[in-house]
KOLLOVEX-724882 format. One record per atom (N, C-alpha, C): residue in one letter; x, y negated, z negated. Coordinates in steps of 0.2 Angstrom, whole numbers, padded with zeros to 4 digits, always signed. Example, Ala and Ser with C-alpha at 12.3 -4.5 7.8 and 13.67 -1.06 7.14 Angstrom:
A+0066+0028-0039A+0062+0022-0039A+0066+0016-0039S+0064+0011-0035S+0068+0005-0036S+0064+0000-0039
//
This chain:
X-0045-0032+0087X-0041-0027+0083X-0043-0027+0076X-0045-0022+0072X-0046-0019+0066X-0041-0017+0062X-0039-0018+0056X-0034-0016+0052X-0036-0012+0047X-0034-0009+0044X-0035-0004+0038X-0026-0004+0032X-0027-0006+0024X-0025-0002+0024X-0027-0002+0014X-0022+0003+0011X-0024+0002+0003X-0019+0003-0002X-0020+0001-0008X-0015+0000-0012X-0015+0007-0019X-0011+0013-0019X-0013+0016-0024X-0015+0012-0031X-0017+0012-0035X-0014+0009-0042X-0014+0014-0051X-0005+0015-0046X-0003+0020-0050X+0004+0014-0055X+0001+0010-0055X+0006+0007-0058X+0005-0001-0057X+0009-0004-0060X+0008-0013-0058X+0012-0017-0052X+0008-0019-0049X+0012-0020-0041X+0017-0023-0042X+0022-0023-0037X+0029-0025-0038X+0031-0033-0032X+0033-0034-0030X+0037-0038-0027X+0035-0035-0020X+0039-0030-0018X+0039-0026-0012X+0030-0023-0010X+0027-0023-0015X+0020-0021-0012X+0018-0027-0011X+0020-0036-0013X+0017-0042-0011X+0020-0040-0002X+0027-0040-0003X+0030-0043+0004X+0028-0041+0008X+0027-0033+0008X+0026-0028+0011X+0017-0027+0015X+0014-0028+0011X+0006-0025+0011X+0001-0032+0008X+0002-0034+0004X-0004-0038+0001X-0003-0045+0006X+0002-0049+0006X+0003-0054+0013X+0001-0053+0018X+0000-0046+0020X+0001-0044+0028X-0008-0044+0029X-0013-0043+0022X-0017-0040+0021X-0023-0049+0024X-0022-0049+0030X-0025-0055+0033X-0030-0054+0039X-0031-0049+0041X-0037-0048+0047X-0043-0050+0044X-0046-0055+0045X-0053-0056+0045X-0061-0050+0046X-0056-0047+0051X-0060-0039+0053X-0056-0034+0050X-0052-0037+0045X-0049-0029+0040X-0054-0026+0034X-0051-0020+0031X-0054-0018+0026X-0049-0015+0024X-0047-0018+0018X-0041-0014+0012X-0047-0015+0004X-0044-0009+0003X-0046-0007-0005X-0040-0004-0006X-0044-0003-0015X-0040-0002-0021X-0042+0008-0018X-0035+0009-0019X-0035+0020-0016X-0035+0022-0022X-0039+0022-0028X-0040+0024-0034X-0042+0034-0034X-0044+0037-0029X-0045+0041-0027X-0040+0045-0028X-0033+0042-0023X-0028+0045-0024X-0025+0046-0029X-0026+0043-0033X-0022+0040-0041X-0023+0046-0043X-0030+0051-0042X-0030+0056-0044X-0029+0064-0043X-0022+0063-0041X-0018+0069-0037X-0014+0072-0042X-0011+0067-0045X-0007+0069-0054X-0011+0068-0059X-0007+0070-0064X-0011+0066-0071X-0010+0061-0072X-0017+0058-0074X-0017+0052-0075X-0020+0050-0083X-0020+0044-0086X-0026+0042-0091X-0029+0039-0088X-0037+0040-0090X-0044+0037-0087X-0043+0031-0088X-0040+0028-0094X-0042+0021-0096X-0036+0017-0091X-0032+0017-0091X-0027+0016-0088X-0028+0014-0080X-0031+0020-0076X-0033+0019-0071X-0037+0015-0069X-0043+0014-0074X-0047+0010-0072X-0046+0002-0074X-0040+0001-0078X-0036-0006-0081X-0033-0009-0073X-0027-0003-0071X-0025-0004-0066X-0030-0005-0058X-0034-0003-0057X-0038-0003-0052X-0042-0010-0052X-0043-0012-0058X-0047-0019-0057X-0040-0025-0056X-0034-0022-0059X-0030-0027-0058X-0026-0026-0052X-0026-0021-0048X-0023-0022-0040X-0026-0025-0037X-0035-0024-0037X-0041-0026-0036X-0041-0035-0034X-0040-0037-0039X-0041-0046-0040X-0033-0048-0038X-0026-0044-0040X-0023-0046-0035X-0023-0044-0026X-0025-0040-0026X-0027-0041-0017X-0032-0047-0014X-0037-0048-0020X-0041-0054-0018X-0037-0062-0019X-0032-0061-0023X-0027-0068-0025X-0023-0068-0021X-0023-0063-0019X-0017-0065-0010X-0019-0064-0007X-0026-0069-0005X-0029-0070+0001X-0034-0066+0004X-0034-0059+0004X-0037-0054+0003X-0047-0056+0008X-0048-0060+0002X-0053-0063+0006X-0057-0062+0011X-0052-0063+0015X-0055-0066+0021X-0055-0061+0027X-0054-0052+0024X-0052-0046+0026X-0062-0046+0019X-0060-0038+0020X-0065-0035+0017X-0060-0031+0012X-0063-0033+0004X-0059-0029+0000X-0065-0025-0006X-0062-0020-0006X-0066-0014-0010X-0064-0008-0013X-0067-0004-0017X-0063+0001-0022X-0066+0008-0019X-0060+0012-0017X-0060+0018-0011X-0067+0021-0014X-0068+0022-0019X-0073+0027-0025X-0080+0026-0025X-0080+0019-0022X-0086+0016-0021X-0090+0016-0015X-0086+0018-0010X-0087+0019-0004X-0087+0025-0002X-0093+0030-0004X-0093+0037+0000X-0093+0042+0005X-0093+0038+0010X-0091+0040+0017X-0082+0040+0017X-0077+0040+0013X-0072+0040+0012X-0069+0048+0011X-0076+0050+0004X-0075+0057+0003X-0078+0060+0008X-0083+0061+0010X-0086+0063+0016X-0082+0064+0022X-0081+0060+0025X-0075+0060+0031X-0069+0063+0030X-0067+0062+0023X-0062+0068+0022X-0062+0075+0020X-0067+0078+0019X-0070+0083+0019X-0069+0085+0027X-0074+0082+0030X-0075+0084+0037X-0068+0085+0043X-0062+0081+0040X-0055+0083+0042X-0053+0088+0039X-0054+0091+0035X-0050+0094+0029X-0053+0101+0035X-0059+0100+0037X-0061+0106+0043X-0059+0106+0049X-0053+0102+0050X-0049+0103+0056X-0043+0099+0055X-0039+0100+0049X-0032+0101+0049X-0031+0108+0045X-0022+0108+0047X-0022+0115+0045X-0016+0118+0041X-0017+0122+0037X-0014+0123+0030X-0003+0121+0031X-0002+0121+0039X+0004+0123+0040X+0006+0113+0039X+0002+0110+0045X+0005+0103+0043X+0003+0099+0037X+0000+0102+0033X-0002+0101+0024X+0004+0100+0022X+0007+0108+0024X+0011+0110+0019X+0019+0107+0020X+0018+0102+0027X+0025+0099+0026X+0024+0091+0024X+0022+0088+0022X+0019+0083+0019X+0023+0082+0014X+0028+0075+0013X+0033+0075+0011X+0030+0075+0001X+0026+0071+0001X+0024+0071-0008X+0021+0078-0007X+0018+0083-0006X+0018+0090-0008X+0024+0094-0007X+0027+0092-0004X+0033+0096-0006X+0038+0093-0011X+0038+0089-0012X+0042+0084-0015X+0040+0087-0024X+0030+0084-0024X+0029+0085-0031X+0024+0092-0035X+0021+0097-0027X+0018+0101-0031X+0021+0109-0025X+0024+0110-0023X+0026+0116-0020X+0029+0120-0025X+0028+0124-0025X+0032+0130-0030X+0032+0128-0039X+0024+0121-0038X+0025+0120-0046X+0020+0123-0049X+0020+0124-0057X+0014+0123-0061X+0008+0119-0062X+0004+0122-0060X-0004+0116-0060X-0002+0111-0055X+0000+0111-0050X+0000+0109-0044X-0009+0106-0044X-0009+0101-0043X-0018+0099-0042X-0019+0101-0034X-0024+0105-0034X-0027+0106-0025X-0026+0099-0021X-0029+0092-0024X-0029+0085-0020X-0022+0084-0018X-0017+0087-0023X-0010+0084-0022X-0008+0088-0014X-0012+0093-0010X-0013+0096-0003X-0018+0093+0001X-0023+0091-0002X-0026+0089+0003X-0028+0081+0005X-0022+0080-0001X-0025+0072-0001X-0024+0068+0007X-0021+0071+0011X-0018+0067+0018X-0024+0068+0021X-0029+0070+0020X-0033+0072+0023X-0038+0067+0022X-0040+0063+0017X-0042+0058+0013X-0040+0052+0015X-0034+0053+0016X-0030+0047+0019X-0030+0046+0027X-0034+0049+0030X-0033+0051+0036X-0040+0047+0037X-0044+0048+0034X-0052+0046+0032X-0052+0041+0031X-0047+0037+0025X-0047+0030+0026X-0044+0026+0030X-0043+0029+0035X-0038+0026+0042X-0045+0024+0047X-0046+0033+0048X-0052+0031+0054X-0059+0032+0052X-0060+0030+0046X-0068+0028+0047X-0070+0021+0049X-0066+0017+0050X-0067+0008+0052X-0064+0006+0060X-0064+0014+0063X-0061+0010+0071X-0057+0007+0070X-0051+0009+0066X-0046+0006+0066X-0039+0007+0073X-0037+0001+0073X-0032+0001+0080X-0024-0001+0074X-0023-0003+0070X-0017-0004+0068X-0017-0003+0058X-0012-0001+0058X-0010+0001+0051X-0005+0000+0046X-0006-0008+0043X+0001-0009+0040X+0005-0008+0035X+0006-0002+0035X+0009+0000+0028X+0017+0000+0030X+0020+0003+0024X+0030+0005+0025X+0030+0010+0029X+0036+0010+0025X+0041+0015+0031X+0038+0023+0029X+0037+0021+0022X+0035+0028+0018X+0029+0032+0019X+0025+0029+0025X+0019+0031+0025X+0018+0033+0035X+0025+0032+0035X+0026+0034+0042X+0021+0042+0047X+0022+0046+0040X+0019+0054+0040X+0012+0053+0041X+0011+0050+0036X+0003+0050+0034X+0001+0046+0039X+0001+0043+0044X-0001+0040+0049X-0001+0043+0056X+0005+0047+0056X+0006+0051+0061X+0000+0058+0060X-0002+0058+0054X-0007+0064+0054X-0012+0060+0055X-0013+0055+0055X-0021+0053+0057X-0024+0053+0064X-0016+0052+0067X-0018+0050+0073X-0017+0060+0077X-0014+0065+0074X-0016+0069+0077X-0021+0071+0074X-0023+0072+0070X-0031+0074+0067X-0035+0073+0073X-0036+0064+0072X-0040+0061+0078X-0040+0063+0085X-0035+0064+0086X-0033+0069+0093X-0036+0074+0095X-0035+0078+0088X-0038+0086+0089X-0045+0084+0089X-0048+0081+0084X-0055+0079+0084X-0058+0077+0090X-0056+0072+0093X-0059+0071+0099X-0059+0076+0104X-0052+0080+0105X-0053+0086+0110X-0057+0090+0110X-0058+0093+0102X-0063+0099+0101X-0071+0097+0100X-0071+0092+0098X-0078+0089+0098X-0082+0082+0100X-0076+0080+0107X-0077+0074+0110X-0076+0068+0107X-0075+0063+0110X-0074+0056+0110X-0078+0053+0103X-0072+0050+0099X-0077+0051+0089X-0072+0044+0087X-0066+0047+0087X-0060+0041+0084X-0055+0036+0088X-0054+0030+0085X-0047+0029+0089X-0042+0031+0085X-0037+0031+0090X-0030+0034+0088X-0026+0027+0086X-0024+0028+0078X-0021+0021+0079X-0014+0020+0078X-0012+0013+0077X-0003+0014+0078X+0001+0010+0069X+0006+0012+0068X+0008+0011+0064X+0012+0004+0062X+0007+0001+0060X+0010-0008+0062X+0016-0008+0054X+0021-0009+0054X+0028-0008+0050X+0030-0015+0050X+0032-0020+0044X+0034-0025+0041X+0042-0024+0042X+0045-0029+0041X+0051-0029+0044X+0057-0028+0039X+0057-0030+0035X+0062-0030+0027X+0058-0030+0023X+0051-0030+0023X+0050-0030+0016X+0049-0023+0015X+0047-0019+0018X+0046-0013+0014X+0052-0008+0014X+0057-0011+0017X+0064-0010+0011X+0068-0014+0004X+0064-0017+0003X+0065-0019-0003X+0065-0013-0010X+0074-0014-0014X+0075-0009-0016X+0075-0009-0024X+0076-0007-0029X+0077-0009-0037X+0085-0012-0036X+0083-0020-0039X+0090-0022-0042X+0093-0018-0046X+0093-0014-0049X+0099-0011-0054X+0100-0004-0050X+0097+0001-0044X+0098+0005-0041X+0098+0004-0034X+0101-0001-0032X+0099-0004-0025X+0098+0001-0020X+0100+0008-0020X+0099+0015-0016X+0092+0016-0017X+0088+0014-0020X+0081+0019-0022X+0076+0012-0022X+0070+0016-0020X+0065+0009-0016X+0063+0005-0024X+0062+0001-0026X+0058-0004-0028X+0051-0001-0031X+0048+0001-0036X+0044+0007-0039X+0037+0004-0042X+0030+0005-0042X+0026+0001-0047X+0025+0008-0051X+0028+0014-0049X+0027+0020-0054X+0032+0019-0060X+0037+0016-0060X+0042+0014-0064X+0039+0014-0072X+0041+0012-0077X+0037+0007-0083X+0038+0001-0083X+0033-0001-0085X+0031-0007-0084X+0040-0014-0085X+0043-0009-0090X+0047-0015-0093X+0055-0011-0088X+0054-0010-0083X+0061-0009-0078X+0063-0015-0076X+0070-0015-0079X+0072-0021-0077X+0077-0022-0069X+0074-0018-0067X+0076-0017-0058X+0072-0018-0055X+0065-0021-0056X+0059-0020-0053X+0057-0028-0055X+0052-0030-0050X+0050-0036-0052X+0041-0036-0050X+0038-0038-0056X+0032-0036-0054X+0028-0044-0053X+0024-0041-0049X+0019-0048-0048X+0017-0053-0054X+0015-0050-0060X+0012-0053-0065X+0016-0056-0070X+0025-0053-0069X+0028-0054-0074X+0028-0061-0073X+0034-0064-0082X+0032-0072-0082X+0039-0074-0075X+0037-0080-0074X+0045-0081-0071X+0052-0083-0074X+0051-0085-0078X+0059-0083-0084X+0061-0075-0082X+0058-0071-0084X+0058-0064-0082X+0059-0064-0076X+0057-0064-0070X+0058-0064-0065X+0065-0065-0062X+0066-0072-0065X+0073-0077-0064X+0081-0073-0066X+0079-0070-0074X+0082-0066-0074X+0085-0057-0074X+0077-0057-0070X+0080-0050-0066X+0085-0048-0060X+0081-0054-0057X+0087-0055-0050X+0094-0059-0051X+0096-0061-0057X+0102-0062-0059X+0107-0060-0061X+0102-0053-0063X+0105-0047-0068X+0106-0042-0062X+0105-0044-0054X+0104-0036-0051X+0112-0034-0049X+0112-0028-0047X+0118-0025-0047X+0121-0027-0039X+0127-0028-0039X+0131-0030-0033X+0136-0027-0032X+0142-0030-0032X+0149-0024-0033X+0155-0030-0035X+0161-0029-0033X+0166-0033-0037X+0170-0037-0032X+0167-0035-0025X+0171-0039-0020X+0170-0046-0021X+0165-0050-0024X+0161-0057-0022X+0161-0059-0017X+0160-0055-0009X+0158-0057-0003X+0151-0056+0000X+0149-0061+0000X+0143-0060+0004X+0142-0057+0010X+0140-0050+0012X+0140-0049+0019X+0133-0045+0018X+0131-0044+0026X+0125-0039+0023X+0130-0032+0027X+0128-0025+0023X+0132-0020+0025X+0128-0013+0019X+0123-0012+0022X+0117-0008+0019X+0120-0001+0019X+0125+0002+0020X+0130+0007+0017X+0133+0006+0013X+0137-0001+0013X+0144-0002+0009X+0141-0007+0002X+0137-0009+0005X+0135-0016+0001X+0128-0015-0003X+0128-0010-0006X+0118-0008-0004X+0116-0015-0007X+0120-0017-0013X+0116-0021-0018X+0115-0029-0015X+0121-0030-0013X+0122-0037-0010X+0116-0037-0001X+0115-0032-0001X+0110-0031+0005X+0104-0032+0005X+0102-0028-0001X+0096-0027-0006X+0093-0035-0008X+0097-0040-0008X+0096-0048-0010X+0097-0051-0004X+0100-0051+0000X+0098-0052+0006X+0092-0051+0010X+0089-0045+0010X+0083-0043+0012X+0077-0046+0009X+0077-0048+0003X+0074-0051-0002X+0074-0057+0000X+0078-0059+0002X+0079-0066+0005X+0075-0068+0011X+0077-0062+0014X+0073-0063+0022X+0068-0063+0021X+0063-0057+0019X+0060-0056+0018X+0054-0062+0016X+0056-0066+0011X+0053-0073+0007X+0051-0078+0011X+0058-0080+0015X+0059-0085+0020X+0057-0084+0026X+0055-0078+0027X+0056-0076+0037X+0062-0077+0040X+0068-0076+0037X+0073-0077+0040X+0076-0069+0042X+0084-0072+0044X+0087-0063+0044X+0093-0062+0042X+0094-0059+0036X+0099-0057+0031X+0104-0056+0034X+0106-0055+0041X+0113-0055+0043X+0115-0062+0042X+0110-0067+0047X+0113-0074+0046X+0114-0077+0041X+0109-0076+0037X+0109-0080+0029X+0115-0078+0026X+0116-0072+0024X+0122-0069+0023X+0130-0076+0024X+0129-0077+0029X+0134-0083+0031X+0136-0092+0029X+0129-0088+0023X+0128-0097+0021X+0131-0094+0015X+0132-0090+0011X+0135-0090+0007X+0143-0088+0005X+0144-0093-0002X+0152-0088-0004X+0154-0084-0008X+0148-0083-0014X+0148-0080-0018X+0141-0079-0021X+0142-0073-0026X+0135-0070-0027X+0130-0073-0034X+0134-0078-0035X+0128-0082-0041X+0124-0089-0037X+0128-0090-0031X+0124-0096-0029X+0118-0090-0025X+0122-0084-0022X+0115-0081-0017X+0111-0077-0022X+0112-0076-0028X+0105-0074-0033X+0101-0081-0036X+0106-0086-0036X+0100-0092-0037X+0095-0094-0032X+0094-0094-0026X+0093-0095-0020X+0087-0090-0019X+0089-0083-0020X+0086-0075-0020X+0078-0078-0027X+0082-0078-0034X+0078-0080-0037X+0074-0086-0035X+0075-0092-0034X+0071-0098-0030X+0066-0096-0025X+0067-0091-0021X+0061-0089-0016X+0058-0083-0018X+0059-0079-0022X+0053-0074-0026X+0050-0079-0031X+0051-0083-0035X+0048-0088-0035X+0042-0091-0032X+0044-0093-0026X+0039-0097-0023X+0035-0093-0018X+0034-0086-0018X+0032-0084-0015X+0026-0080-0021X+0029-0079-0026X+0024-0076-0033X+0020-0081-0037X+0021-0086-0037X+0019-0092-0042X+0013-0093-0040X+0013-0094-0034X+0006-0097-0031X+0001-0090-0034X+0003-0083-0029X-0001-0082-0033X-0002-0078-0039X+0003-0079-0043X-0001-0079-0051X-0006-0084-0053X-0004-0089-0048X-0009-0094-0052X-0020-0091-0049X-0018-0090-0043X-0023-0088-0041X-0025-0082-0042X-0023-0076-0047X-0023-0074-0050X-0026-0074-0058X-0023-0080-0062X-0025-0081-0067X-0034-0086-0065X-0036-0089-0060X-0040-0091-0060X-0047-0087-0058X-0044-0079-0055X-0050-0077-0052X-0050-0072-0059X-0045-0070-0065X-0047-0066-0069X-0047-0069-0075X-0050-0076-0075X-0053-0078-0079X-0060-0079-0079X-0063-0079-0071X-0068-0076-0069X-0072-0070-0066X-0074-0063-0071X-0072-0056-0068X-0079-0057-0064X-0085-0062-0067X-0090-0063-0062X-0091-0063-0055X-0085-0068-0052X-0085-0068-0047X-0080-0062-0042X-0077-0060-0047X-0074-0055-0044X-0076-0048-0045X-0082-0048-0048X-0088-0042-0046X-0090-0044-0042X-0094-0048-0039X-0096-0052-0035X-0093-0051-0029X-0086-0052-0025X-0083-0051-0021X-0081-0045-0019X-0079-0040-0025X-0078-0031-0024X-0086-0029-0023X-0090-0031-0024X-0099-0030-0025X-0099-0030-0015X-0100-0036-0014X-0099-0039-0006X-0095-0034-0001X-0087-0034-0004X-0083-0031+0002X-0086-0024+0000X-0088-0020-0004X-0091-0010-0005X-0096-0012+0001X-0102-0014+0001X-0108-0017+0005X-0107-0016+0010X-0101-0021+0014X-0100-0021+0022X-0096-0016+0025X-0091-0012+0018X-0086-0006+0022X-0093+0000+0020X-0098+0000+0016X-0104+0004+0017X-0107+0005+0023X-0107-0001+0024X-0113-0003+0031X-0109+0000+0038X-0100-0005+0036X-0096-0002+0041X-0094+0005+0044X-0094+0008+0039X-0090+0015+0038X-0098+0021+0041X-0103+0018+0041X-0111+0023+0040X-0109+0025+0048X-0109+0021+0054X-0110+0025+0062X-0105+0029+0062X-0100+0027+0060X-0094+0033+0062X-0095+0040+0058X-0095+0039+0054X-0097+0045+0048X-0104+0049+0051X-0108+0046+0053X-0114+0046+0058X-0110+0052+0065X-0108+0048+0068X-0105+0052+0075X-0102+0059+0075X-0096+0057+0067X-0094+0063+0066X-0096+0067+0062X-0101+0067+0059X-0106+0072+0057X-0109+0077+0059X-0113+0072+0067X-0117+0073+0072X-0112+0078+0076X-0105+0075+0080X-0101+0080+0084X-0101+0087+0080X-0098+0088+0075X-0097+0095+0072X-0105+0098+0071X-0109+0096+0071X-0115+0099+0074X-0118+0099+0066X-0120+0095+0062X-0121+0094+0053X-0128+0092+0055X-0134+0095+0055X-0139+0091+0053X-0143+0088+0058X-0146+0082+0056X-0147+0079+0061X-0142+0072+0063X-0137+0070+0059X-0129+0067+0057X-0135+0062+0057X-0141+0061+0050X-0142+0055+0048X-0137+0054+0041X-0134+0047+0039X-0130+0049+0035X-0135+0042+0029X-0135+0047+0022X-0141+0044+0016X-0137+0039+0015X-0142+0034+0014X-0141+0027+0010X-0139+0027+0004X-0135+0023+0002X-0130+0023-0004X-0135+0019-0009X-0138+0020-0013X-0140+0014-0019X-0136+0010-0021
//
């Protein structure tokens, strides 16, 4: 089995991107990168992006990352290529219902054209690695579902090219919500200083007293009840989530809300700490973590050339030799 997946870096990672995606990011025959491509569907500042793309980068490598194949989308051309060649067999109507285009550029001004096509991009980082599973949220449910019809359609009209792959979905973490708005997800678009938001890098005094401060209600009973209770639920899943446990049960250890936000704060802790530290030690050496990003570009080059190659060749391009990257 093959994995795929990637981290935009539109902002500084949070809690819910560790629990969610960067821990899960473990297949030995995966390939995740830094989706710096996509970054650029809104406006952005260049310096910023490229601050944030090196530091998604060395935190995908500090959570283990390693032992996958890790690289930055931009560097890897058969990413733009393959999505191009999709962009030629999907079609303007399932574009157009794609929830971030409608959400951020339908009926706007300066709409960017990528903020339409970007699914198509994304579809290309899905199957150019023969991928069979894909572990992202809940949020990306769509964008998955279009890969796997693209793939469909691509195989039916120009033969056997892709596999179809499946939606591998995390269990509470990718509902982890903002403590201070426990109805709205957990955000690395945020600024940086949202005190609802808990980011990987922040210090742990900071950390300790975020989830101290988060919002709950006035009953002081512990239940989990993710209509009535978003907040008190919202810490529960945070809990689960940390320990492998399940918020209903856990819920029953407690009797009130300062011993279960001590508790809450104790297990984001000890799931961050470590890696900050491994953090702090690989960006103090950006050597070897060229060196690493250098390696994983290389193998998702090597990796991504046959398929890029096939479906070239199917849609009838050339002779589907595909150029070697310098």
């Amino acid at each position: 089995m093959t994995s795929v997946s990637g981290i935009m870096p539109t902002g500084r990672l949070t809690l819910g991107n560790h629990l969610g995606a960067l821990r899960r990011f473990t297949d030995p025959h995966g390939f995740y990168f830094v989706a710096n491509l996509h970054a650029m569907t809104m406006r952005h500042v260049p310096r910023r992006l490229a601050e944030l793309t090196r530091e998604t980068a060395t935190l995908m490598l500090a959570a283990g990352s390693p032992e996958g194949t890790v690289f930055v989308q931009s560097e890897v051309p058969a990413h733009v290529q393959l999505g191009y060649l999709l962009e030629c067999t999907s079609y303007v109507g399932e574009l157009s219902r794609m929830i971030q285009y409608k959400e951020k550029g339908r009926d706007k001004p300066m709409t960017r054209v990528s903020l339409f096509t970007y699914p198509c991009l994304m579809a290309a980082d899905i199957l150019l690695y023969g991928t069979d599973r894909v572990p992202v949220g809940d949020d990306q449910d769509q964008h998955v579902e279009l890969a796997r019809d693209v793939a469909i359609r691509f195989n039916r009209e120009y033969g056997e090219t892709f596999v179809v792959p499946e939606l591998a979905k995390a269990a509470y973490a990718t509902r982890i919500k903002d403590l201070q708005t426990p109805t709205a997800k957990m955000s690395k678009s945020d600024v940086d200083d949202a005190i609802g938001t808990i980011r990987l890098l922040d210090p742990p005094d900071v950390i300790r007293r975020q989830v101290m401060k988060a919002v709950t209600d006035s009953e002081n009973v512990v239940r989990y009840d993710p209509s009535g209770k978003p907040g008190v639920t919202n810490l529960l899943e945070i809990l689960a989530a940390c320990t492998d446990g399940d918020p209903e049960e856990l819920a029953k250890g407690y009797q009130g809300y300062g011993e279960l936000k001590t508790d809450v704060a104790d297990a984001v802790l000890s799931v961050i700490e470590p890696l900050q530290r491994q953090y702090a030690v690989l960006a103090s050496d950006p050597a070897t973590v060229d060196a690493m990003l250098a390696a994983g570009r290389d193998r998702a080059i090597e990796a991504s050339a046959p398929l890029l190659r096939s479906a070239t060749t199917a849609m009838g391009l050339g002779t589907g030799r595909v150029a070697a990257v310098v």
